[in-house]
VMD Tcl script that draws the C-alpha trace (Angstrom):
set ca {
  {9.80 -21.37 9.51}
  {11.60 -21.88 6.24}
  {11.63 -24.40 3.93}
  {13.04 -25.18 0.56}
  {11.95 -26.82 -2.47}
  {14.48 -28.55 -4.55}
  {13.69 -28.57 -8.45}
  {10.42 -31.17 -9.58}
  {11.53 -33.76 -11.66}
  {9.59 -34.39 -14.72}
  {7.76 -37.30 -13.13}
  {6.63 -35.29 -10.38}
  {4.74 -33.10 -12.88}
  {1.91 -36.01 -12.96}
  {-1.30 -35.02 -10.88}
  {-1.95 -36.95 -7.77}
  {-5.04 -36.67 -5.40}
  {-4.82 -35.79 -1.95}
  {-7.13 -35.09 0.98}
  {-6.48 -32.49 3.16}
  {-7.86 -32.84 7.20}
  {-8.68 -29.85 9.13}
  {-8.13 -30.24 12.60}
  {-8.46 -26.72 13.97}
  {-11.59 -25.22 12.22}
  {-14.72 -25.72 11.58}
  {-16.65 -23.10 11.23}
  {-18.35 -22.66 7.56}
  {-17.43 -19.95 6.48}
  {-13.33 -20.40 7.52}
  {-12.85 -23.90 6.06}
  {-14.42 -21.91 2.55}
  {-11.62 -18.83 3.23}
  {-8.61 -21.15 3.92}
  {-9.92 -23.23 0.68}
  {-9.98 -20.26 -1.25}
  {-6.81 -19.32 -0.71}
  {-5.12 -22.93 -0.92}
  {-6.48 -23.21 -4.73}
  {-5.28 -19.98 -5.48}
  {-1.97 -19.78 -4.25}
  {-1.02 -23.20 -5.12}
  {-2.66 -22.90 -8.80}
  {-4.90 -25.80 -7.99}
  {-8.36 -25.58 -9.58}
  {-10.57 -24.54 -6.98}
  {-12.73 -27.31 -4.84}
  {-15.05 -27.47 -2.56}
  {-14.81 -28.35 1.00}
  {-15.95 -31.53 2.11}
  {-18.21 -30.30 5.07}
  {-18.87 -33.54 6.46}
  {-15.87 -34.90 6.43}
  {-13.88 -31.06 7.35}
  {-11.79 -32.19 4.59}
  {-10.37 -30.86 1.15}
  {-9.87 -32.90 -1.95}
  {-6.97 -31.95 -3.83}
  {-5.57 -32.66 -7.68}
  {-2.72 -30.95 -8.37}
  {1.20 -31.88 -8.93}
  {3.27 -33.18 -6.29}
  {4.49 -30.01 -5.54}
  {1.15 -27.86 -5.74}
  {0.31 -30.32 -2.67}
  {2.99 -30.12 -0.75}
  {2.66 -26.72 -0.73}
  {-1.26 -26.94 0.26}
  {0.05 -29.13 2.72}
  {2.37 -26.41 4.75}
  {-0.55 -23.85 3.98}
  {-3.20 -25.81 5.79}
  {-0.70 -26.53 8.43}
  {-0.15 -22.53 9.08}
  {-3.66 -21.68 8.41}
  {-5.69 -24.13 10.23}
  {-5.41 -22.75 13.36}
  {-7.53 -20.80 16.35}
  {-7.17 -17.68 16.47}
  {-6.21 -17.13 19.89}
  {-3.16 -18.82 19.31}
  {-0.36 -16.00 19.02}
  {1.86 -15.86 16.69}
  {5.97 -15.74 16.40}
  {8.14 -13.79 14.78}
  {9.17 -16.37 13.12}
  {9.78 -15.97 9.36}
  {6.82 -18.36 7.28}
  {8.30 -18.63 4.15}
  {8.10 -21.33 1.35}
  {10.62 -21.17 -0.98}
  {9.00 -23.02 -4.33}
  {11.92 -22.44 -6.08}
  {14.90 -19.86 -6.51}
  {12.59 -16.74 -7.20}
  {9.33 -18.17 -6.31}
  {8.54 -17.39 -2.86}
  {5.24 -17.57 -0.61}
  {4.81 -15.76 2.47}
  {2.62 -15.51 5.57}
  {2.43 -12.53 7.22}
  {0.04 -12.52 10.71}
  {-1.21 -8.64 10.80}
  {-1.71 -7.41 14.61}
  {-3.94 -4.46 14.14}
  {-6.29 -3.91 11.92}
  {-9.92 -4.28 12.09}
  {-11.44 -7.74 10.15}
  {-12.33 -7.92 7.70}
  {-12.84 -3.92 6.37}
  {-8.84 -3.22 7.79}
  {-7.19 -5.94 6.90}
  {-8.34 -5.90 3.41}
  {-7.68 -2.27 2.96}
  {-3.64 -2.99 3.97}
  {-3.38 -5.64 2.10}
  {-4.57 -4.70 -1.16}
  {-2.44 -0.99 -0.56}
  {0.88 -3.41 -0.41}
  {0.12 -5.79 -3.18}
  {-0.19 -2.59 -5.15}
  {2.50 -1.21 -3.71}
  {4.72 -4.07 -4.32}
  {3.33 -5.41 -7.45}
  {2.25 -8.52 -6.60}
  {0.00 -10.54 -8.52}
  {-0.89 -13.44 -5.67}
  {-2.09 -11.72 -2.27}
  {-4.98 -13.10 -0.62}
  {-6.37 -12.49 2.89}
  {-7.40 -15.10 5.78}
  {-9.64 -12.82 8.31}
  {-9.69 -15.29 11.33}
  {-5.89 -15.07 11.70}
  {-5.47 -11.64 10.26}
  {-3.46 -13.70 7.84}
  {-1.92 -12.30 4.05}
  {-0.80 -14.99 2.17}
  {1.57 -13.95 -0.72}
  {3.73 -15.46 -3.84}
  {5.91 -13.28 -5.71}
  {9.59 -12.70 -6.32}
  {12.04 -12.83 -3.78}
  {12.15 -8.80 -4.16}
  {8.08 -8.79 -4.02}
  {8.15 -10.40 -0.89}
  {10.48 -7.89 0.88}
  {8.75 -5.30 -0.15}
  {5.30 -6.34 1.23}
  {7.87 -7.08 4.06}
  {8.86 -3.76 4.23}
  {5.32 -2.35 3.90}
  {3.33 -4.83 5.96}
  {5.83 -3.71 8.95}
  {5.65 0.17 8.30}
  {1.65 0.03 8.16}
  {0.53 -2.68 10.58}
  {-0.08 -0.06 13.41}
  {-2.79 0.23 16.53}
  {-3.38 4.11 16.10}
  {-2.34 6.91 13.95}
  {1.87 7.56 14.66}
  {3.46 11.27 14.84}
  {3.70 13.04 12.24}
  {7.22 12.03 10.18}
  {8.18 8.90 7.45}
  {9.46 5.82 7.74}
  {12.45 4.41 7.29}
  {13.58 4.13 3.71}
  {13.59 0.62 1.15}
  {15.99 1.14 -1.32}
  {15.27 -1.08 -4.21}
  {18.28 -0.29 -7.20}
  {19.89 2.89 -7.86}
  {17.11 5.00 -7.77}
  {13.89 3.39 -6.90}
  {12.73 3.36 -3.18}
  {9.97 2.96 -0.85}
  {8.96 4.71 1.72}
  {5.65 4.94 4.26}
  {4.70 8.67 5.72}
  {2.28 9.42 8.38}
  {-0.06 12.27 7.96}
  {-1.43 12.50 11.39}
  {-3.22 15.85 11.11}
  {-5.32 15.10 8.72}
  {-9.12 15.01 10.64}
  {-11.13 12.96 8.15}
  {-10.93 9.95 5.78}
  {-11.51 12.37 2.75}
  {-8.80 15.33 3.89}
  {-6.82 12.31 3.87}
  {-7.34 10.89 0.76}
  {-7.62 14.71 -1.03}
  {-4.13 14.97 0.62}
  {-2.07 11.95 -0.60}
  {-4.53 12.73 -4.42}
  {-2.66 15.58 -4.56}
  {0.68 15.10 -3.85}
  {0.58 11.70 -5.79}
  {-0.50 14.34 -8.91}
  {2.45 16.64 -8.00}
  {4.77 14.05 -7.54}
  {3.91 12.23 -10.55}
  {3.99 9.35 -8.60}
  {2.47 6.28 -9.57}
  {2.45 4.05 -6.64}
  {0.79 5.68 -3.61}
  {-1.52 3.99 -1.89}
  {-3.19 4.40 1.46}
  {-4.26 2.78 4.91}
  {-6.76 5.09 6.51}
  {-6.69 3.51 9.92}
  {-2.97 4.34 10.36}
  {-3.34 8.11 8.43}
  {-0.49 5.66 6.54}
  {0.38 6.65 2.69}
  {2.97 4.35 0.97}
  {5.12 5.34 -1.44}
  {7.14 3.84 -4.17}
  {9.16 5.99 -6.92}
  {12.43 7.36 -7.68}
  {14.07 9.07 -5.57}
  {13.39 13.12 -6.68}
  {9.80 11.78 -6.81}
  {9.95 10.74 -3.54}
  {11.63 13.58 -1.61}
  {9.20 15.70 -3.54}
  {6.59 14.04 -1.86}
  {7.74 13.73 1.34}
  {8.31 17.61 1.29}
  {4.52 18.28 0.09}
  {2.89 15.83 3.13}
  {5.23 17.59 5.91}
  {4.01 21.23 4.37}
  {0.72 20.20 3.56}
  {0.07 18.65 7.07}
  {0.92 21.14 9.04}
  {4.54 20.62 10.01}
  {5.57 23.83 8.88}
  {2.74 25.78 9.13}
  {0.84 28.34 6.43}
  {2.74 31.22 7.88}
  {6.43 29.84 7.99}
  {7.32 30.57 4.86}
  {9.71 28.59 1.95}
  {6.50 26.71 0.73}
  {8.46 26.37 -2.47}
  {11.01 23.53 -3.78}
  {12.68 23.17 -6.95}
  {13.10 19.88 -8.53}
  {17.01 19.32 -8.81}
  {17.09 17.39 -11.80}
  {16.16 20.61 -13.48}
  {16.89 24.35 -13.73}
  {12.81 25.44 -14.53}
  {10.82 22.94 -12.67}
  {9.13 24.21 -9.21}
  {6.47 23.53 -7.18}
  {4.85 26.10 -4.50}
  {2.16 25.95 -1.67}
  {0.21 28.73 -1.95}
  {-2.38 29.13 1.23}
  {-5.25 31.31 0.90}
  {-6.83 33.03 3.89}
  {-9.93 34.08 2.47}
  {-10.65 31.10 0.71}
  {-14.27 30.34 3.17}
  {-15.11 27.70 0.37}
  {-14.15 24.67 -1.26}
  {-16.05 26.16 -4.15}
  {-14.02 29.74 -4.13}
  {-10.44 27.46 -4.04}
  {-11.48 25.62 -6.60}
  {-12.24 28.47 -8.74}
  {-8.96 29.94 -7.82}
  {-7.52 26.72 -9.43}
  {-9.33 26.63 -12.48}
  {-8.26 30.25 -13.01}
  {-4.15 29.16 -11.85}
  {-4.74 26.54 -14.72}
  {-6.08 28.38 -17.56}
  {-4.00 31.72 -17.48}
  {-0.43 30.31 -16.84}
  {-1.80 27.32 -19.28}
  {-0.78 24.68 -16.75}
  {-2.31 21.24 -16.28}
  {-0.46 20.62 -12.47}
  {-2.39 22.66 -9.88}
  {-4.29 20.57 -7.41}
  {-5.88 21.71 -3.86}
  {-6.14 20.45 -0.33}
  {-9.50 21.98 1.37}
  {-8.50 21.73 4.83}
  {-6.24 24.26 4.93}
  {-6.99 26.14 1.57}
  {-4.12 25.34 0.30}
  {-3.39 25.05 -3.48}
  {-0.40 23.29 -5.20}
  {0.78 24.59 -8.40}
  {3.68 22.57 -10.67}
  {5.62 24.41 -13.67}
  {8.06 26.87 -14.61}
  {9.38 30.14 -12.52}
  {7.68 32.16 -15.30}
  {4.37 29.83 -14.25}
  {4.71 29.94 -10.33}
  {5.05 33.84 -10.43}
  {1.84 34.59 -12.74}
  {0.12 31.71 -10.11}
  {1.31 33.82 -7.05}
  {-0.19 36.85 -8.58}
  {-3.62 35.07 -9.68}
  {-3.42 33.67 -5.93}
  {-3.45 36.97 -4.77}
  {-5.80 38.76 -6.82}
  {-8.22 36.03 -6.09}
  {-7.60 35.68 -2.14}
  {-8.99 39.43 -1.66}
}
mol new
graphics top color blue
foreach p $ca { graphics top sphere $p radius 0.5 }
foreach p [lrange $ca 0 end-1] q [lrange $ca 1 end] { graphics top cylinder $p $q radius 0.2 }
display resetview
């Protein structure tokens, strides 16, 4: 469903009051969600919810109601209804753009507030806001905003955990893309999230966020940051293996920048690997070593001159 605004006049800028009907809900704490999210979205100062009349008094412009207006109408309905996939978009004006997305799998409220505040920082958006009954995300942002919590919404909705493996690629400009991987080997919530804190270190990556459900991590960077990454989850999770050898990778945008895996098999601790790394940092004088516990595995960025004196510390240490 898609519909477009043509540009306010002047005289529609006056306020005008409006009362909204609900016809489908009626439950207390719903008609208070769907209100919530009305005001906010639509910049209308929020209201409250006229219980005995299952109404909502509005003041806003002429087009901050009509846009309450085709809210209500997608929100205000029971939940067993299914839902198309039909596009629900509400075009406000050229590069103002509000979307409903209808999420299929996660848990409510605990899941599908986790996903949907990993894509509005994914995508930058400023306006996200969640609608539990439906599993709904409202969202206003950019035209480029809203294909990116597209993009995201559709790579990290899933029932389980998938394979191991990424997603398909978003390319936003020359170099800038997004990407979702899967880290299906990873047995708890914190190996997880000690995983994807350590390659977003490494990586230098500043948007990489995480849906625990779905062992889901998205990511958004250049592209060297991004195939860096990629390359540390598929090592780091197990697709290669400790004992397969070329755990190292150079960056290509320069001739002294590599990072290396280094796996320790006498490492019985966390407390013994992250001695090890304290050591790695203070004697080659380097700031980028991180660990992952579940497989004793230590990460170490810097120069070939850096890597080699960290092999050698690795190796003193793992005796």
């Amino acid at each position: 469903m898609i519909i477009s605004l043509l540009a306010v006049s002047s005289a529609l800028a006056q306020q005008t009051d409006r009362v909204l009907h609900f016809t489908a809900t009626s439950d207390t704490k719903n008609l208070q969600e769907i209100a919530r999210v009305i005001c906010a979205i639509t910049d209308i100062p929020q209201t409250s919810v006229d219980m005995a009349e299952n109404s909502l008094p509005l003041r806003g412009t002429a087009s901050q109601v009509a846009l309450a207006e085709w809210l209500l109408s997608n929100l205000d309905q029971p939940s067993s209804v299914p839902h198309d996939d039909a596009k629900y978009e509400y075009r406000i004006s050229h590069d103002d753009v509000v979307r409903l997305f209808f999420l299929t799998n996660p848990e409510v409220p605990m899941g599908v507030q986790e996903i949907a505040t990993a894509v509005r920082a994914l995508a930058g958006v400023r306006q996200m806001f969640t609608y539990n009954d439906l599993r709904a995300v409202v969202v206003r942002g950019t035209s480029e905003q809203i294909n990116l919590a597209e993009f995201f919404f559709g790579q990290m909705d899933k029932p389980g955990i998938p394979g191991s493996g990424a997603s398909a690629e978003f390319r936003m400009g020359s170099d800038s893309l997004a990407r979702v991987v899967y880290l299906p080997n990873t047995k708890t919530v914190q190996d997880f999230q000690q995983l994807v804190t350590a390659v977003r270190t490494i990586a230098r990556l500043r948007y990489a966020f995480t849906y625990n459900i779905a062992r889901a991590v998205g990511l958004r960077g250049t592209d060297e940051q991004v195939a860096l990454a990629k390359w540390l989850f598929e090592d780091l999770d197990g697709a290669k293996g400790p004992d397969s050898g070329g755990h190292q990778y150079r960056i290509p945008s320069s001739s002294d920048d590599f990072v290396r895996v280094f796996y320790l098999a006498h490492a019985a601790t966390s407390q013994h690997l992250g001695e090890t790394m304290l050591q790695i940092q203070s004697k080659t004088h380097n700031a980028w070593v991180c660990i992952y516990n579940a497989p004793s595995a230590i990460v170490v960025r810097g120069t070939a001159q850096q890597i080699v004196r960290a092999a050698e510390l690795t190796r003193q240490e793992d005796n």
